[in-house]
C-alpha positions as CSV (number, residue, x, y, z in Angstrom):
1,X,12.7,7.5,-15.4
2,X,11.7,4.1,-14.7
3,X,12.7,0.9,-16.7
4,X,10.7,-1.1,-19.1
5,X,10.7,-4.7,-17.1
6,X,10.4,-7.3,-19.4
7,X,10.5,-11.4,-19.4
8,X,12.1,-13.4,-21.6
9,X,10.7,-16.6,-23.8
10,X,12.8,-19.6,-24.1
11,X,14.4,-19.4,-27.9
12,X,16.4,-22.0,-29.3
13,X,20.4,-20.9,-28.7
14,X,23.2,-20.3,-30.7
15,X,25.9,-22.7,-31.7
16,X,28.8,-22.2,-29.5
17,X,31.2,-24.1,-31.7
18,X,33.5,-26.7,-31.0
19,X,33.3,-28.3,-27.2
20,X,35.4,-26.1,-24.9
21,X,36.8,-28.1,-22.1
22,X,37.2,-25.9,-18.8
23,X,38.8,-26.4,-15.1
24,X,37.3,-28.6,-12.9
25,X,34.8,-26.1,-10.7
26,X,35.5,-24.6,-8.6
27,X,38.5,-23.0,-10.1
28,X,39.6,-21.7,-6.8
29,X,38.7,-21.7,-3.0
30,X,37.8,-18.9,-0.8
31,X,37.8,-16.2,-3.8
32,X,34.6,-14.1,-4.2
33,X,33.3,-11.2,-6.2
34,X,36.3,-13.0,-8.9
35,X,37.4,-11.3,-12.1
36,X,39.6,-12.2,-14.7
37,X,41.3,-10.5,-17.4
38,X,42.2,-11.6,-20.6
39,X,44.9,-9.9,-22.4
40,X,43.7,-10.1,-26.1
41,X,47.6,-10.3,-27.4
42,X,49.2,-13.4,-25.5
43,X,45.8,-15.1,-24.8
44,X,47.0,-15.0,-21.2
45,X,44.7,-14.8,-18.3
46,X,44.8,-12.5,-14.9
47,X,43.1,-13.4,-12.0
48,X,41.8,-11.1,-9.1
49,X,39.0,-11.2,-6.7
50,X,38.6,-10.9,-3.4
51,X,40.6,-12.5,-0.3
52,X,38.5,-13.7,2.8
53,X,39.9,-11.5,5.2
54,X,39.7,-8.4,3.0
55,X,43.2,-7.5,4.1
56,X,45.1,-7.0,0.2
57,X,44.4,-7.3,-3.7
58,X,46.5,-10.1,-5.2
59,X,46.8,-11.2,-8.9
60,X,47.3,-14.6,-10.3
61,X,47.9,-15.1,-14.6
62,X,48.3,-18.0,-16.6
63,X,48.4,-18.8,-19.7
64,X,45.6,-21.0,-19.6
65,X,42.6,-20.8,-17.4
66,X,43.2,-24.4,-15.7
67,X,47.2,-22.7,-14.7
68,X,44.9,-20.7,-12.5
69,X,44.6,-22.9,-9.8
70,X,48.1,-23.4,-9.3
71,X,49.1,-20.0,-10.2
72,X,50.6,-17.8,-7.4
73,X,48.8,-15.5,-5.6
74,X,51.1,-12.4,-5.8
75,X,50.4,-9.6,-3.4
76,X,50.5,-6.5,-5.5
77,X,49.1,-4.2,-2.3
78,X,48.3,-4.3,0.7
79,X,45.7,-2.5,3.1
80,X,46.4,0.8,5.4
81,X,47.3,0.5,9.0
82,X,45.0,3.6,9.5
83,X,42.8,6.1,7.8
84,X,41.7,5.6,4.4
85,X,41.6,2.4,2.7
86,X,42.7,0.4,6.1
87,X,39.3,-2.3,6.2
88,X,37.1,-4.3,3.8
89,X,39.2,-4.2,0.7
90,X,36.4,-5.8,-1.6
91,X,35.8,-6.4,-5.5
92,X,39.0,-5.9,-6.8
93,X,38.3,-5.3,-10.9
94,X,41.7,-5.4,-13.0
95,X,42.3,-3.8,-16.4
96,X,44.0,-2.4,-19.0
97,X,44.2,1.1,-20.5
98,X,46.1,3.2,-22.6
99,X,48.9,0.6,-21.8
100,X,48.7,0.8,-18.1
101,X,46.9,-1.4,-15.7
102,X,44.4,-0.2,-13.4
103,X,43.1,-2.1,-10.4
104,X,39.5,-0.6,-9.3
105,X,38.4,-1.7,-5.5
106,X,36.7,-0.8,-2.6
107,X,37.7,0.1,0.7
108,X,36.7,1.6,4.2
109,X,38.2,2.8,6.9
110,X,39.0,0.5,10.5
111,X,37.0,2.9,12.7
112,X,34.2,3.3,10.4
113,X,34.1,0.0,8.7
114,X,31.2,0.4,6.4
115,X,32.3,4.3,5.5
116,X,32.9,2.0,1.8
117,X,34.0,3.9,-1.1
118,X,35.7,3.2,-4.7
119,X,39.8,3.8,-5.0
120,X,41.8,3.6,-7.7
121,X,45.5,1.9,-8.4
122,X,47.8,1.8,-11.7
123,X,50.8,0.2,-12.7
124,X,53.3,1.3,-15.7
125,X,54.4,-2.2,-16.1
126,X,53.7,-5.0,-18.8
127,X,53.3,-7.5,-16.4
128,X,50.6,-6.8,-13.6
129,X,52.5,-8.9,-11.1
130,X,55.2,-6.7,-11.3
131,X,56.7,-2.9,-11.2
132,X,55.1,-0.3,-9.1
133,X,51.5,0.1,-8.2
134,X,50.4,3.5,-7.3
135,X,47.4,5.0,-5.7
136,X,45.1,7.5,-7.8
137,X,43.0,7.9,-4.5
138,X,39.1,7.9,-4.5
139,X,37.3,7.1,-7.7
140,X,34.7,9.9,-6.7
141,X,31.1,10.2,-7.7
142,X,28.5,12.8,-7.6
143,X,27.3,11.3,-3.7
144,X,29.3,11.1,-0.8
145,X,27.5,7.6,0.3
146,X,28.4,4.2,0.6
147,X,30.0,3.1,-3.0
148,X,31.4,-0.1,-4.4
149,X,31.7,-2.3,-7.2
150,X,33.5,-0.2,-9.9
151,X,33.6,-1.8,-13.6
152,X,34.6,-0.6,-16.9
153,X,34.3,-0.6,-20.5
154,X,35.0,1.3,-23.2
155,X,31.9,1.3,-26.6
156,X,31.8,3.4,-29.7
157,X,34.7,5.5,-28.5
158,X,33.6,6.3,-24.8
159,X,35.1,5.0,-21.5
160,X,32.1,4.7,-19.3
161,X,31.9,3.6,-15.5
162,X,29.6,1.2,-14.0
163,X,29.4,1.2,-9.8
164,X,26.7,0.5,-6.6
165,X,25.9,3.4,-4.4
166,X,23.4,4.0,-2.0
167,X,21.2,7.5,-2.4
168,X,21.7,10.5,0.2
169,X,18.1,9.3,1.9
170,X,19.3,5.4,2.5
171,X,16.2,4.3,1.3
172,X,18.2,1.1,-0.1
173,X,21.7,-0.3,0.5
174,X,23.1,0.2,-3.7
175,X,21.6,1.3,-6.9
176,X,23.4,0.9,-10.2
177,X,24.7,4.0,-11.8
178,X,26.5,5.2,-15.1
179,X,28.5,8.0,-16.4
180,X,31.1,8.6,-18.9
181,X,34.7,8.7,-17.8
182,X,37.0,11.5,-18.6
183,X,40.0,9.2,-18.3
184,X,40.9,6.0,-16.0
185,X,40.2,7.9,-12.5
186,X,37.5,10.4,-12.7
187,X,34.0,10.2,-14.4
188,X,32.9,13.2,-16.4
189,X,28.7,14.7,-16.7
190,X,26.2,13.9,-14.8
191,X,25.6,10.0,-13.7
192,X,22.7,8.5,-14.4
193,X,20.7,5.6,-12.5
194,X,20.4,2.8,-14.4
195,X,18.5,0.1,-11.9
196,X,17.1,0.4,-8.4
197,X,16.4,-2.5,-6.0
198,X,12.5,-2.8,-6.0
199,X,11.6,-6.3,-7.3
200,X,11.2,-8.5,-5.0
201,X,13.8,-11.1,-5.6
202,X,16.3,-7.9,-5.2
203,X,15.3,-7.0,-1.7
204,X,15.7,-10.3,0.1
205,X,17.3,-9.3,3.4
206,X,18.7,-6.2,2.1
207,X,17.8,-4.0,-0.5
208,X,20.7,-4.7,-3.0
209,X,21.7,-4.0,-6.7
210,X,25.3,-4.4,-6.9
211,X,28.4,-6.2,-8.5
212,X,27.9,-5.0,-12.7
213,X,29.5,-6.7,-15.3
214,X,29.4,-5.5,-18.7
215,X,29.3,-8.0,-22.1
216,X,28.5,-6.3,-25.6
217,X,27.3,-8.8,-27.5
218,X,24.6,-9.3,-30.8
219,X,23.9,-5.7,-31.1
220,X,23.4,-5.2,-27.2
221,X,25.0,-3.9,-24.0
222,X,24.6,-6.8,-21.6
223,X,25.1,-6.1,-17.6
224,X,24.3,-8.5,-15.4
225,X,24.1,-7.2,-11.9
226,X,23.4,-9.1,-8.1
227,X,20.8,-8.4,-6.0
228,X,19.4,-9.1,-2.1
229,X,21.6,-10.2,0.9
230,X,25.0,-12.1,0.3
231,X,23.5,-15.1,1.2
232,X,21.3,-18.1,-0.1
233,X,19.2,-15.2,-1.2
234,X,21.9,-13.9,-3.6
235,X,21.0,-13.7,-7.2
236,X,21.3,-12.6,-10.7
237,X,19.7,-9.9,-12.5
238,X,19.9,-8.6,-15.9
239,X,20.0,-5.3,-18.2
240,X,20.3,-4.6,-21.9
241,X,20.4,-1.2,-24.3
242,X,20.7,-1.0,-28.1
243,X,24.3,-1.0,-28.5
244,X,23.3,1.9,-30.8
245,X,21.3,4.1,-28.5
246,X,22.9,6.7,-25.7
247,X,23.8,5.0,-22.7
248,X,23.5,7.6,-20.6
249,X,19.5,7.8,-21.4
250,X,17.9,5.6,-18.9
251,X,15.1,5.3,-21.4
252,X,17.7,3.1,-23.5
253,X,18.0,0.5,-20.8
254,X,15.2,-2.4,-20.0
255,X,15.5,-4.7,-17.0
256,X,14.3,-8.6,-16.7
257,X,11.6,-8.4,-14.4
258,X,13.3,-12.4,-13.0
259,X,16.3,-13.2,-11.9
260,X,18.8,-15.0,-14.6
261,X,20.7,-16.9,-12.0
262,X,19.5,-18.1,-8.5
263,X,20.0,-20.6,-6.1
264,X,19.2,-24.4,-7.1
265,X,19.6,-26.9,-3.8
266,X,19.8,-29.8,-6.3
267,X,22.5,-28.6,-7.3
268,X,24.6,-26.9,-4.3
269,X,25.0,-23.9,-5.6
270,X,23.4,-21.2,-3.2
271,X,24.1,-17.8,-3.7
272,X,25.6,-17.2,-6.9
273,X,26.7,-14.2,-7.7
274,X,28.9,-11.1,-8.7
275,X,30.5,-12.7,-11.8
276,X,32.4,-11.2,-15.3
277,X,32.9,-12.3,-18.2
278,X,35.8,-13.5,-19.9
279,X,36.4,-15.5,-23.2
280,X,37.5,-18.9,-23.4
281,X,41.2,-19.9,-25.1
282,X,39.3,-20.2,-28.3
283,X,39.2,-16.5,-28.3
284,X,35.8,-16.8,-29.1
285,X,33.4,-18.9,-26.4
286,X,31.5,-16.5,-24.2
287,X,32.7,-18.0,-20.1
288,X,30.9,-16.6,-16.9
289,X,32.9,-16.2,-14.1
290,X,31.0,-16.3,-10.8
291,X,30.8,-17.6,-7.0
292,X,28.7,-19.2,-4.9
293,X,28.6,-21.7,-2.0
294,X,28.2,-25.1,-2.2
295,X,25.8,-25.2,1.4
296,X,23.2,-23.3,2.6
297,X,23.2,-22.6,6.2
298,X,26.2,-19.8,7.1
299,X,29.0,-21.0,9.1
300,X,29.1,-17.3,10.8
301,X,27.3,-14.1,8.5
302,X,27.8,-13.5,4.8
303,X,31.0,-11.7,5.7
304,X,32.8,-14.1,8.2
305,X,31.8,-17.0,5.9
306,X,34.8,-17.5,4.0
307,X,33.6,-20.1,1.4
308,X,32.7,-18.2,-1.6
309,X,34.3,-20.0,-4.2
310,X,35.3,-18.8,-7.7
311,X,33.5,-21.0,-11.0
312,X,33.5,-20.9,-14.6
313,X,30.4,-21.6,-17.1
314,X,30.1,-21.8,-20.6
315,X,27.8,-18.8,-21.7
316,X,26.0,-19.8,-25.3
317,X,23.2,-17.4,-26.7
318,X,19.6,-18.0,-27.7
319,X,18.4,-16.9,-31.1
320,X,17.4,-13.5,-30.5
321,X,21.2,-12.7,-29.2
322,X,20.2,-13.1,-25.2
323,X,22.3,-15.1,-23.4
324,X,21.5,-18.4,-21.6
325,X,22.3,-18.6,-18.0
326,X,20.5,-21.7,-17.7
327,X,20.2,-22.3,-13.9
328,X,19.2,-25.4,-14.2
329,X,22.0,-26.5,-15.4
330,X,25.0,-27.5,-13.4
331,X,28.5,-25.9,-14.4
């Protein structure tokens, strides 16, 4: 079923409450596709994302987002001489469930490096940086194709997983898919599609929807997704359902028929991209988490360009409960 595509009127926002003061940007170098973790307890923050040489998954935590700069980069695992898992570990998502953590990423192998699928590891421990981290193995779908992305969340009582994959016929590189999870490693029922690449901003140079992140917020199930080739051309879409209605009914879902975040050369900020969402140390301010470059031209391709740098935003909301990416705005 295809999605309602809708555009969005400018509406007066939300106060945000008192001025949150964050990090200088960028809050680190060299770390793309960045996710941080907030542990609702101890306020303290967990950093992951991935490293330019897509070699291991590391973790950084503070206890305040600003400690993340200096905070060190522990090596928590490290990829495969061979086989499985050995190339492009990308995307790393961290989180925590039923009081252990899980670290979602994907991975291909060194003789096929694009054969990219979704693996899963866990850890028993109360600190992420430490104890044992064990491999669940592939996070498998209902398709044997390429596969990345993986994200999360858990509404009204359901676990659901949010990933890319690309369809048996290849006609694109990564849709957006659903489906309920029958525990941390394995989805349950059939998946459904969510979003397609088929606007025009979402086929620049490939034909992309990847990288969801999932905010429920106002009554809604926000996702903001990226779309088009990791370059300039990299951008921000975005997708809401009634926090109400069945999410596994892609008749629930609509799609902005415009990107929500793009590009501005004024700014220096060119390709922007697969963020999350994390809360401020109020506890209560909305932040985006995102990357992007601060130059256009590529030194190399999107890949060997290491200079993909994490940033944080403030994330208000307009009066109807959307939020405001405001791309005009510098961070």
């Amino acid at each position: 079923m295809r999605l309602a595509v809708f555009t969005l009127g400018g509406l007066l926002a939300f106060q945000v409450g008192a001025a949150v003061t964050l990090p200088q940007n960028p809050l680190l170098l060299q770390r793309a596709d960045p996710f941080i973790y907030r542990d609702a307890q101890s306020g303290c923050y967990h950093f992951t994302a991935t490293v330019p040489d897509f070699s291991e998954l590391e973790i950084r935590s503070s206890c305040s987002l600003a400690g993340l700069k200096t905070a060190k980069a522990v090596r928590v695992w490290q990829k495969k001489a061979s086989g499985p898992m050995s190339a492009n570990i990308w995307a790393p998502e961290l989180h925590r469930i039923n009081n252990s953590w899980y670290l979602y990423f994907a991975a291909s192998r060194i003789d096929a490096p694009f054969h990219i699928r979704m693996y899963v590891l866990s850890n028993k421990s109360a600190d992420p940086t430490q104890g044992s981290w064990q491999e669940e193995g592939e996070l498998s779908t209902h398709l044997d194709t390429f596969a990345l992305d993986a994200t999360t969340f858990e509404h009204r009582g359901q676990r659901y997983l949010l990933w890319a994959q690309q369809d048996l016929a290849q006609t694109y590189n990564s849709a957006l898919w659903i489906a309920a999870m029958d525990g941390p490693t394995k989805i349950k029922g059939t998946p459904v599609k969510l979003s397609e690449p088929t606007l025009p901003w979402e086929t620049q140079g490939y034909k992309v929807n990847e990288g969801p992140a999932v905010l429920v917020k106002h009554g809604r199930v926000l996702v903001t997704y990226s779309a088009s080739a990791t370059d300039h051309r990299y951008a921000m879409g975005l997708l809401w359902a009634d926090a109400n209605t069945d999410l596994l009914n892609p008749a629930s879902w609509q799609k902005r028929a415009e990107p929500v975040f793009a590009s501005d050369a004024a700014l220096k900020r060119f390709g922007p991209g697969h963020n999350s969402f994390v809360l401020a140390e109020d506890g209560k301010t909305d932040l985006m988490v995102y990357h992007s470059r601060d130059y256009r031209d590529l030194q190399g391709t999107p890949l060997t360009d290491p200079n993909r740098h994490t940033r944080l935003r403030v994330l208000p909301f307009d009066a109807e409960g959307f939020p405001m990416f405001a791309p005009e705005q510098a961070d």
